[in-house]
C-alpha positions in Angstrom: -23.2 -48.2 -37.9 -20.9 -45.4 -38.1 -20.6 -44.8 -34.3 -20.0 -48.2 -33.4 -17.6 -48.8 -36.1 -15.7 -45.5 -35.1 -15.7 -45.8 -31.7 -14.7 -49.7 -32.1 -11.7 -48.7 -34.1 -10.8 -45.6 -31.6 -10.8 -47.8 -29.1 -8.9 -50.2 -30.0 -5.9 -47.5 -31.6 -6.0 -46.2 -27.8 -5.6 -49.4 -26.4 -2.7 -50.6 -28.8 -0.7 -47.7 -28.8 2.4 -47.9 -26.2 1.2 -44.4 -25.2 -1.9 -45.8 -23.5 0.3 -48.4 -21.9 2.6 -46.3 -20.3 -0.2 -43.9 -19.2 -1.9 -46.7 -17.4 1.5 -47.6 -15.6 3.5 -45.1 -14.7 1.8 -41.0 -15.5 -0.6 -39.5 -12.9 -3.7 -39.5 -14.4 -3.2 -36.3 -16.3 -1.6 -36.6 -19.7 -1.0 -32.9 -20.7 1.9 -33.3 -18.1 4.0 -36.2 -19.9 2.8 -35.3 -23.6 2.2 -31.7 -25.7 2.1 -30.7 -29.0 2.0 -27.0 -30.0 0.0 -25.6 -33.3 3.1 -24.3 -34.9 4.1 -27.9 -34.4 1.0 -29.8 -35.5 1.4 -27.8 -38.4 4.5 -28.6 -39.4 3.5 -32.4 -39.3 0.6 -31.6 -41.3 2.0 -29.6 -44.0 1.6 -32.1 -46.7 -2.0 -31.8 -46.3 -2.1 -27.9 -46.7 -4.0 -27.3 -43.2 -3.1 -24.7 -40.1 -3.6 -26.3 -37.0 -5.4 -23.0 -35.4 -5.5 -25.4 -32.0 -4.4 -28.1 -30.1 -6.1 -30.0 -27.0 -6.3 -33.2 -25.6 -9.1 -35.3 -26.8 -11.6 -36.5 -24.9 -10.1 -40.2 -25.5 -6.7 -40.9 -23.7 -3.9 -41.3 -25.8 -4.8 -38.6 -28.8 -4.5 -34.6 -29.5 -7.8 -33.1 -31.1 -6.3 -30.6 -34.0 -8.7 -27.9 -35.1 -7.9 -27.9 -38.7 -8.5 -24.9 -41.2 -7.7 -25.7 -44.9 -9.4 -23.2 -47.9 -11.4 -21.4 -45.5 -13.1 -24.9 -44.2 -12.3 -25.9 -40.4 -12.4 -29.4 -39.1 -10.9 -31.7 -36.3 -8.7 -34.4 -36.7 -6.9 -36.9 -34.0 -3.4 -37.4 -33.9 -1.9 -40.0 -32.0 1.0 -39.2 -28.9 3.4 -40.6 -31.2 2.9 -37.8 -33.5 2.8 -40.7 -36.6 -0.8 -41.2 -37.2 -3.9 -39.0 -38.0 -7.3 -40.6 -37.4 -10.5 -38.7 -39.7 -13.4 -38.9 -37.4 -14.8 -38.1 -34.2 -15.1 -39.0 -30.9 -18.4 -41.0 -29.5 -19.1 -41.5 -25.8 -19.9 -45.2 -25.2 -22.4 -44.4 -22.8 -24.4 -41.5 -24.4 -23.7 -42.4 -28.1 -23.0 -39.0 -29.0 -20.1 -37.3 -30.2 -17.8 -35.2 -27.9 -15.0 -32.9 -28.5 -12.4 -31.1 -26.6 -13.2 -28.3 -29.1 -17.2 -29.0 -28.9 -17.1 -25.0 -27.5 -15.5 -23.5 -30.1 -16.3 -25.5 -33.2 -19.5 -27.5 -33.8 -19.1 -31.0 -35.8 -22.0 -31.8 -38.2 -23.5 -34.5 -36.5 -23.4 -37.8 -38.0 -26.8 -38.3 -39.7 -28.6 -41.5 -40.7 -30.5 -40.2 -43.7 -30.0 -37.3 -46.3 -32.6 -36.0 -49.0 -30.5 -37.1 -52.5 -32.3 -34.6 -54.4 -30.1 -32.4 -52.5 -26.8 -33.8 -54.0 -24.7 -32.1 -56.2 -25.1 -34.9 -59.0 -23.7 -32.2 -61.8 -20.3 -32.6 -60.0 -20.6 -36.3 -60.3 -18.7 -39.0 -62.6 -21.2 -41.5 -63.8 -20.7 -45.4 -63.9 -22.9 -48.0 -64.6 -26.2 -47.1 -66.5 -27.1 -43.4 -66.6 -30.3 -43.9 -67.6 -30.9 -46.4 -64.8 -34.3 -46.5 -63.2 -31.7 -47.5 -60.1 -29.5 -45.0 -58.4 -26.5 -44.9 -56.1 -24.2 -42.0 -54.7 -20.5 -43.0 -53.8 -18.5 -40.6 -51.5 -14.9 -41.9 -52.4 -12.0 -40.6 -52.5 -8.6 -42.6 -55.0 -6.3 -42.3 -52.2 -8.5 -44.1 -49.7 -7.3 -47.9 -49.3 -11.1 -49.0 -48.7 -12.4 -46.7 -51.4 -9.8 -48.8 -53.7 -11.2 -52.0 -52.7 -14.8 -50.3 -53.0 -14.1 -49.2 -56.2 -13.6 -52.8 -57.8 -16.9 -54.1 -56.0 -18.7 -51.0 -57.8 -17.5 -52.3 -61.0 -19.0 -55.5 -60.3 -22.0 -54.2 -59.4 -22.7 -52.0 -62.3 -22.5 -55.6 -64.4 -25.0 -57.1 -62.4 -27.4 -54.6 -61.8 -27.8 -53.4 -65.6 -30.5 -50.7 -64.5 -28.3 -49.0 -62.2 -26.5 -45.7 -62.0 -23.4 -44.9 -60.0 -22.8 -41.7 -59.1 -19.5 -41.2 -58.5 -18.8 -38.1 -55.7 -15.4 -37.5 -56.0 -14.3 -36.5 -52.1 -10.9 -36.0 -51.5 -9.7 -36.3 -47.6 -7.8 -33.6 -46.0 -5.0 -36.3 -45.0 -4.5 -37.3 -48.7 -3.2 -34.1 -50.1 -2.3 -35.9 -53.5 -6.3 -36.7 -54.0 -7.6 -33.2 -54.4 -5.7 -32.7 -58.0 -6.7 -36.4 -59.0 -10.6 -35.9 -58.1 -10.1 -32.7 -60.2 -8.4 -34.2 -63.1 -11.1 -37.3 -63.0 -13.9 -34.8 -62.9 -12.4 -32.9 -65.9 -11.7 -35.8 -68.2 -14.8 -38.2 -66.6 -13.1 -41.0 -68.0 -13.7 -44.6 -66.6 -10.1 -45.8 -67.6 -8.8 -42.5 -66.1 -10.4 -43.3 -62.9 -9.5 -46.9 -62.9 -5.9 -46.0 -63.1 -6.4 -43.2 -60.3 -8.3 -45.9 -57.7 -4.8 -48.4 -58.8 -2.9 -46.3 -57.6 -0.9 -45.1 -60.6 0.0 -41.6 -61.3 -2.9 -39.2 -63.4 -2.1 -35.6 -65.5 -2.9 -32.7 -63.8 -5.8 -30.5 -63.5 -6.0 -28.0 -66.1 -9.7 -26.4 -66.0 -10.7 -24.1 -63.0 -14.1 -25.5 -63.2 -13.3 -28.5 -61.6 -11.9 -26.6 -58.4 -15.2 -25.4 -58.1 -17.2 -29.2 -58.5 -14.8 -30.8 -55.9 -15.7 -27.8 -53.4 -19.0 -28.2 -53.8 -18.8 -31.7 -53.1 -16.3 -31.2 -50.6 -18.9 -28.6 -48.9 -21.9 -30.6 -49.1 -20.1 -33.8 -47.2 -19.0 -31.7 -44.8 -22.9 -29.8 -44.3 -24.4 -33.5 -44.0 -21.8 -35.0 -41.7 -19.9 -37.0 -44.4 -16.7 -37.0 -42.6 -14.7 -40.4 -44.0 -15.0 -42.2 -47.6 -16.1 -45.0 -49.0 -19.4 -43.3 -48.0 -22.7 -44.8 -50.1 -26.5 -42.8 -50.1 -28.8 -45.3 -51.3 -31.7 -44.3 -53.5 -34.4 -44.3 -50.7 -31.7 -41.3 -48.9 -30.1 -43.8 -46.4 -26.8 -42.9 -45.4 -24.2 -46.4 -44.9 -20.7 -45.7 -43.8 -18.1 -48.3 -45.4 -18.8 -50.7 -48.7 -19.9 -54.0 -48.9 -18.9 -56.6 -51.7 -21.1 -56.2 -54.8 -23.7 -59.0 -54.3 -24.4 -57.2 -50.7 -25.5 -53.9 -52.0 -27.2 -56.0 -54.7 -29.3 -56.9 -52.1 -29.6 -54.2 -50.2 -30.9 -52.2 -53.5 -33.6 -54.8 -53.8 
């Protein structure tokens, strides 16, 4: 799902963007010739996320600059439109291999995206719970407050946990590196592990700050097990069996799919 869903929406940023366009009309084929972006300035543009751009190339897919990210000793790529307005979190999949390629595959080795994880490997201590902790039922939520869909996701959670009484929500705070705001609000919701205090966070509305060191070190882990199991984008959902779905469906849907 994840690889047609990411290559769908690559695809169709490529195609949209008046970069593409002009390539197709009027450059020569090669796109480092009309359009460049140095690391001192890929930086700059990303200085609200705290990352150093260690390295810029042109992605495999017209029409984008691969950054190798490094943020708190963790690296990472992330696209960045010719326009120099836009940042895409994912990866890259050729259409006819269905495999993910990189401009940087030499120097820097993405997780690969996998379909299945072992949940007795998650870091459940770091979670927030909703629904019924004692629920025979379980479910683990990468999300992140800042994310639009994880927003959206968040209400349909809330409707689940009402009609599946014997479920529990584990709630795996992930902050992405391109909402430099979430990392303090995952901390802060981790700290207090209140359910208004995370409503309020997932509507948008400001939160206190972190105060407790401890919860640096939760988020990390989090942050380090998504990365280790090639959880790259949020709302991400591990059903009980260890199945890995990208994205979140309404509440009866995963309802369903639980059943």
């Amino acid at each position: 799902m994840f690889k047609e869903l990411f290559t769908a929406v690559a695809v169709s940023l490529i195609i949209a963007s008046p970069s593409y366009a002009m390539a197709k009309e009027g450059c020569g084929g090669v796109c480092s010739t009309c359009h460049s972006l140095t690391e001192s300035e890929a930086t700059e543009l990303l200085k609200k996320t705290g990352g150093i751009v260690t390295s810029v190339k042109q992605s495999p897919a017209r029409g984008l600059f691969e950054l190798l990210v490094e943020r708190e000793g963790q690296k990472g790529i992330i696209l960045m439109d010719y326009g120099k307005t836009h940042l895409i979190q994912g990866m890259v999949v050729d259409i006819e291999k269905l495999q993910p390629v990189s401009a940087h595959q030499q120097t820097f080795q993405q997780p690969k995206p996998q379909t299945s994880l072992d949940v007795k490997t998650i870091p459940v201590a770091n979670a927030v719970m909703m629904g019924n902790p004692k629920g025979s039922k379980k479910l683990y939520v990468f999300t992140d407050p800042d994310c639009p869909y994880c927003r959206k996701g968040h209400t349909e959670l809330k409707k689940l946990a009402k009609i599946v009484p014997d479920l529990a929500i584990y709630i795996m705070l992930y902050p992405l590196p391109m909402h430099p705001a979430s990392y303090d609000k995952t901390r802060t919701l981790f700290e207090t592990k209140s359910l208004d205090m995370m409503d309020k966070a997932f509507e948008g509305k400001d939160v206190p700050k972190p105060t407790k060191e401890s919860s640096k070190k939760a988020i990390d882990e989090i942050i380090k097990f998504a990365n280790a199991n090639g959880i790259s984008g949020t709302p991400t959902i591990i059903m009980p069996d260890g199945r890995i779905q990208v994205g979140m469906d309404n509440a009866e849907a995963i309802k369903k799919m639980l059943e």
